[in-house]
N, C-alpha and C positions, 0 to 999 in steps of 0.2 A: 400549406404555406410555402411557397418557394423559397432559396433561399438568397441571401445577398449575395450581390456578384461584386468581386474583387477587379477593378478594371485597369489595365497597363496600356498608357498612350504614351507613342515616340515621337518626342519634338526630333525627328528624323533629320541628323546631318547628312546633307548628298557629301557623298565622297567619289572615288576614283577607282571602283574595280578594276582589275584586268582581266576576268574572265568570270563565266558564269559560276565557275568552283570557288573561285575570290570571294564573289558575293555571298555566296552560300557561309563561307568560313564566318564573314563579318556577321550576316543574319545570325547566325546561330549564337556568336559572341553575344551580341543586343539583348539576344532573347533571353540568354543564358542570367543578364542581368535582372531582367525585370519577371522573371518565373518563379520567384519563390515570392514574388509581393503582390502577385496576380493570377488569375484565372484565366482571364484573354487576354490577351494582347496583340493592342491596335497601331497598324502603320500606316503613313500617308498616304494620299493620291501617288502614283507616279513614282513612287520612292525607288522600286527597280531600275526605272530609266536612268539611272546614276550608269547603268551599264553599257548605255546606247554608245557613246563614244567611241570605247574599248574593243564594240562589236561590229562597229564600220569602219573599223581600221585604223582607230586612232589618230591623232592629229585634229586639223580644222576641219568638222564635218559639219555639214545645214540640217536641217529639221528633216527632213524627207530621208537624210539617208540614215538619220538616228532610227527615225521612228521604223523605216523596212527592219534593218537590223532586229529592233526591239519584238517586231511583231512576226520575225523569221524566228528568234529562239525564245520564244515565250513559252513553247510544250516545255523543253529544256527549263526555264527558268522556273515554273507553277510545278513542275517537279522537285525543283530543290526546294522551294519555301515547304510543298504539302514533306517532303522529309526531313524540314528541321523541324517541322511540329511533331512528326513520328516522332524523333530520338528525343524532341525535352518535354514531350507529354502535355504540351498546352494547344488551347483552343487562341488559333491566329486569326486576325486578318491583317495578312500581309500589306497593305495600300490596296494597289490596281495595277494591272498591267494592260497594258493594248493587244489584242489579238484577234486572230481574221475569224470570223463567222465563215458559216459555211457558203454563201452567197458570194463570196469574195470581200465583206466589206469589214471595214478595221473597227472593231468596237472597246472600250474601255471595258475591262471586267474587275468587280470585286470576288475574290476567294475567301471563301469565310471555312477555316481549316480545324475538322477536330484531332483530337491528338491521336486518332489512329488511323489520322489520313485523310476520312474522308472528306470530300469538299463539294461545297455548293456555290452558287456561282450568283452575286446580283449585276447586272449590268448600269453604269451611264446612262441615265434618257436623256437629261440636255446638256446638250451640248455648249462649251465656250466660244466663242467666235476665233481666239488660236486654235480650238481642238476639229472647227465646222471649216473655216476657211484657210488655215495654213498646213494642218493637217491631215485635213479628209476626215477625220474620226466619225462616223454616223453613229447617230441615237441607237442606242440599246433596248433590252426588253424592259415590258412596264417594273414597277415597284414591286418585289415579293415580300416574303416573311421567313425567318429563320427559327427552328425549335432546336433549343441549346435547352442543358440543364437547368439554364435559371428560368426559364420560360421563353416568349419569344420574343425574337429583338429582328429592328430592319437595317440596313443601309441605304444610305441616300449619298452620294457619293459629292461632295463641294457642290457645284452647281446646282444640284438637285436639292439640295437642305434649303437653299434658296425658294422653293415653290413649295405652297402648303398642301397644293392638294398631292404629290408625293410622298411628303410624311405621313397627312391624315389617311392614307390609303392602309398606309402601312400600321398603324397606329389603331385602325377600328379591324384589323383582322388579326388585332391581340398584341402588335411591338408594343414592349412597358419600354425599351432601349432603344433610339436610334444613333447609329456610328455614321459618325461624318467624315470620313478620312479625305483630306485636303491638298491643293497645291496652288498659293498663290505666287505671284511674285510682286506683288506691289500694296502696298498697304490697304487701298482703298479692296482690294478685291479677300484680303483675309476680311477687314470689317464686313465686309458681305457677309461672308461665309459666318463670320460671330455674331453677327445682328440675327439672322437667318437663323439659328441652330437655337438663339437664346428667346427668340420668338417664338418656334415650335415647338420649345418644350412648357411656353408659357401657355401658348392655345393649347393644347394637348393633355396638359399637367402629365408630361414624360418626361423623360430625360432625355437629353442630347447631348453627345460626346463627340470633340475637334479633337482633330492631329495634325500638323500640317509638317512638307518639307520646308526646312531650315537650312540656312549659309550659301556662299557664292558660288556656284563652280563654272568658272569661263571657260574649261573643257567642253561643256555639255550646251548643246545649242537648245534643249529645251526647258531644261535644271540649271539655267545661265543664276537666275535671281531665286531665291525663295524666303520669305516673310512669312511671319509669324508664330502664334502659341496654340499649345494643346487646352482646353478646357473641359468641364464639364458644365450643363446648366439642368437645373430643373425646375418645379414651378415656383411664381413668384408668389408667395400666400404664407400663411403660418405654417411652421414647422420646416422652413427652408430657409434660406438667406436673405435677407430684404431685395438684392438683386439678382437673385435665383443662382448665382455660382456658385458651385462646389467645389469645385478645385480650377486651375491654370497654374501654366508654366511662365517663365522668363520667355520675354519678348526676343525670338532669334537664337535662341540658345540648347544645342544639342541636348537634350538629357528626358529623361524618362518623368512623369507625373500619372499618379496612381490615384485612384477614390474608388471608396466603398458604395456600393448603391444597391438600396432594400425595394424592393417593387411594395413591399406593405405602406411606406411611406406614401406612395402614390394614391395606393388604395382608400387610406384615410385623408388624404388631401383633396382629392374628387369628391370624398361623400361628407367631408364636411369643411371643406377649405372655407373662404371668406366669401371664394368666386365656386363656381363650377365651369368650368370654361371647355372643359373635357366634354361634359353634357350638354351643355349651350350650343354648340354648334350648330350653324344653320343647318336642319335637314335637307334642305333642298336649295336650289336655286332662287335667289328676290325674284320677284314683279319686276317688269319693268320700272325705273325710275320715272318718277310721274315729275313735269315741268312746274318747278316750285312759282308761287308769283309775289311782286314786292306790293305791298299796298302804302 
């Protein structure tokens, strides 16, 4: 029986590094908080981009020159995050950062970091319309899986939590956990990301877990606005919540939210919940829709 996993999500405030050693000092500060009341510990979409400013020179800078910058010292930066997981011994995912494929083209990546470094990588597949048309950002690799000590768990990164056949992919090749590390800036697009996360752990009977970037920063031409809470959801059935939430944070507000989550739970809610919805799923593709007629 595996066992529960202790989870640590950062309602992520953007702030103002000055340099990529800055950022590293304040990461390790954060982390330093929330490691003794967690296992892993999850940060937003984008949450390093707080650096892009700082790293095109400070002052009034556009999107183009943020994101080069960002995607010039990301070996540098996926270096500092994999060694503040060295030194406080936890299992991170840092958000995402932008970085060039070998093709030349600029892809989002997730770092899923164990505490002796080593790192696996889930990529972005879809894309926002700011990350496809203002930013270049190209789709990423399919949906993987990750094997952590409590069993295995996926990423699907914001946009991606949005489409079911990206979780279910993840989800029938064993994730009991999907992490949805996030970055909205307008209200309607976090309810995305929460409608999204709290539906697929509904279909799935899994868990899914939100972090998003929080507060204003008019430094930052792409971290201008950000909205939103950290949650957790999992199924809606007996033995869970009447509306599958297990934990959320304050709406917009820096600070750390933690929940304990038993994969046994799951396991007894698939084999005897009210629903089976885990099992229901359509094996295959419908029939064509046949033309209904009124009589």
């Amino acid at each position: 029986m595996r066992a529960a996993l202790r989870l640590g999500l950062l309602q992520y405030g953007v702030g103002r590094p000055a340099s990529v050693a800055a950022f590293g000092r304040a990461l390790e500060a954060r982390l330093e908080e929330g490691r003794t009341r967690a296992d892993l510990l999850v940060l937003p979409e984008y949450a390093c981009v707080e650096l892009g400013a700082a790293l095109a020179g400070g002052g009034a800078v556009d999107e183009a020159a943020e994101l080069a910058a960002m995607v010039a010292a990301s070996p540098e930066i996926l270096a500092t995050m994999r060694a503040a997981a060295r030194r406080l011994g936890v299992w991170l995912l840092p958000g995402t950062l932008p970085m060039r494929r070998t093709d030349g083209c600029v892809i989002n990546r997730a770092p899923l970091i164990a505490p002796d470094g080593r790192l696996a990588m889930q990529d972005k597949r879809a894309m926002t319309r700011f990350e496809a048309e203002r930013w270049g950002v190209t789709q990423g690799a399919d949906p993987g899986v990750f094997d952590t000590p409590w069993g295995r768990i996926g990423i699907s990164v914001c946009y991606d939590v949005e489409f079911p056949k990206h979780v279910r992919t993840q989800v029938e090749a064993g994730a009991w956990l999907i992490l949805a590390p996030s970055c909205t800036d307008t209200m309607h697009g976090f309810h995305r990301v929460r409608i999204a996360a709290a539906a697929r752990a509904m279909e799935n009977q899994c868990y899914v877990a939100i972090t998003p970037t929080v507060g204003v920063a008019p430094w930052s031409a792409a971290l201008d606005v950000n909205r939103g809470h950290a949650a957790v959801f999992g199924p809606v059935d007996r033995g869970f919540p009447e509306d599958g939430v297990l934990a959320r944070g304050a709406l917009d507000q820096d600070e750390w939210v933690f929940c304990t989550l038993d994969p046994a739970r799951l396991a007894a809610v698939r084999e005897d919940g009210q629903v089976r919805n885990h099992r229901d799923w359509p094996a295959g593709p419908f029939a064509a829709p046949i033309s209904a007629s009124f009589s």
